[in-house]
N, C-alpha and C positions, 0 to 999 in steps of 0.2 A: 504494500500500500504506500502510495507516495503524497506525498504533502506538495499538493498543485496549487498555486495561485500565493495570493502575496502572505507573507508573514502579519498574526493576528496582532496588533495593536494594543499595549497595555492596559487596561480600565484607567489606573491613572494619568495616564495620556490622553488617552482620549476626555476625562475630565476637566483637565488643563486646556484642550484645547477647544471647548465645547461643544463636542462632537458626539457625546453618549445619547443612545437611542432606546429605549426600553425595549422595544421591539427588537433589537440586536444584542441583548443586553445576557450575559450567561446566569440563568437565576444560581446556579449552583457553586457560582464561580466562589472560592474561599475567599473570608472577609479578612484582611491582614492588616496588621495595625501598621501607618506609618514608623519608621524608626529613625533614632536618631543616634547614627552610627560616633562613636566617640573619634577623636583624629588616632589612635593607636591603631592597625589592624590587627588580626588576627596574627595568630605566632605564627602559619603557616605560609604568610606570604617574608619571607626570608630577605631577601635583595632590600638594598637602601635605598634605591631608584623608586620600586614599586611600594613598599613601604610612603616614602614622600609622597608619591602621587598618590596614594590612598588618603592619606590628611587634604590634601587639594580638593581631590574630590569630593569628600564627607562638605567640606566648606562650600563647595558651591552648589552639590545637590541635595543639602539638608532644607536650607530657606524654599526651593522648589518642593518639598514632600512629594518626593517621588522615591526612596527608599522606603522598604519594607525589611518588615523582618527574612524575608525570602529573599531578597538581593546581597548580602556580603558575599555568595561563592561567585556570582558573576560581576562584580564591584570588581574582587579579587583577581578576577581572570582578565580583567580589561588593564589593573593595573600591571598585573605579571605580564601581558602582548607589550602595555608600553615600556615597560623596564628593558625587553628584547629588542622594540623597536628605538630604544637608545641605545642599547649596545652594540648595533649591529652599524645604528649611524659612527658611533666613535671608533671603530674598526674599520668604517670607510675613511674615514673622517683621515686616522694612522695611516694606515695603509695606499692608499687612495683606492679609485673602482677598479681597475684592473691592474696587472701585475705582468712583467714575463721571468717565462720559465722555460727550462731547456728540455728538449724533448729526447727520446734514447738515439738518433741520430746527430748530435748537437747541434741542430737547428735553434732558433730564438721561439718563441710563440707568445702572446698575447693573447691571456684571460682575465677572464671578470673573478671577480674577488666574490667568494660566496658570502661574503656578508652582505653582498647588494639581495642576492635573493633571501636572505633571511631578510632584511628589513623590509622587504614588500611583503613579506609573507606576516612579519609581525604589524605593519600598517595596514592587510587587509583584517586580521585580527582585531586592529584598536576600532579602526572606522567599522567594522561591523554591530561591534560592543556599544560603542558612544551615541549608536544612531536608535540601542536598545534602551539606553537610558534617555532619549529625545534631544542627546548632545552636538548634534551637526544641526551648521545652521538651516540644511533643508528640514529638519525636523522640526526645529527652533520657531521655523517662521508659519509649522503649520499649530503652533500653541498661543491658544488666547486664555490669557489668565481675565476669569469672571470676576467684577467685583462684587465685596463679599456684603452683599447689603441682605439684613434681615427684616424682612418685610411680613408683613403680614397678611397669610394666603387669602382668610376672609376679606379681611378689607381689599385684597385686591382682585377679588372674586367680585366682590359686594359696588366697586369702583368700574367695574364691567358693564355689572349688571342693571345699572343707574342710568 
């Protein structure tokens, strides 16, 4: 069985961007409490790289409430792609993008440094993650934050119906 057509849309994204439909709407779907992840990660995310961009991120998607208690393993997996996709830049960076090397004939040759394809491989990694938490600006621009006025449903039933 194949998973055809585009990837489902988080409930909280789609609240953010006032796009929730009852009619679309999963009744069964699990209620999960916003969280508010501390800037410490988990022990398991190791590297100092991924580690900082875990505090970045706690800071800039906690004021959003779009973490849950269900997002630190995939928090963690976006910052472990961009820990890779620096390391792979600072290895280009050393190195530069290709290199020559002698071949068993002692010819000269020109290759690419495999750190170029790790770093696209850990850039499709991040962009695919960032755009799960609604972090690219095509995401970005499809979110309209509602303001949060408390009205009152009768009176405005009742302001209708006048």
């Amino acid at each position: 069985m194949s998973n055809a057509g585009r990837p489902r849309t988080p409930t909280a994204l789609k609240a953010l961007r006032g796009t929730t439909r009852a009619d679309r709407a999963n009744p069964a779907e699990p209620d999960v409490a916003v969280l508010e992840l501390g800037a410490q990660p988990p022990e398991w995310i190791t590297r100092d790289r991924a580690r900082e961009a875990w505090g970045d991120l706690v800071r800039l998607l906690t004021p959003a409430k779009i973490l849950t208690v269900l997002d630190p393993l995939a928090l963690g997996l976006l910052v472990d792609a961009f820990a890779d996709y620096l390391a792979a830049t600072e290895d280009i960076d050393e190195e530069g993008p290709y290199y020559w090397s002698t071949t068993e004939g002692g010819g000269k040759i020109r290759r690419r440094n495999p750190a170029m394809d790790d770093r696209k491989d850990a850039w499709l990694r991040v962009e695919r993650l960032l755009s799960k938490f609604g972090m690219t600006p095509a995401d970005r621009s499809k979110i309209k934050i509602a303001a949060e006025t408390e009205e009152d449903p009768f009176a405005a039933w009742a302001g209708k119906a006048g």
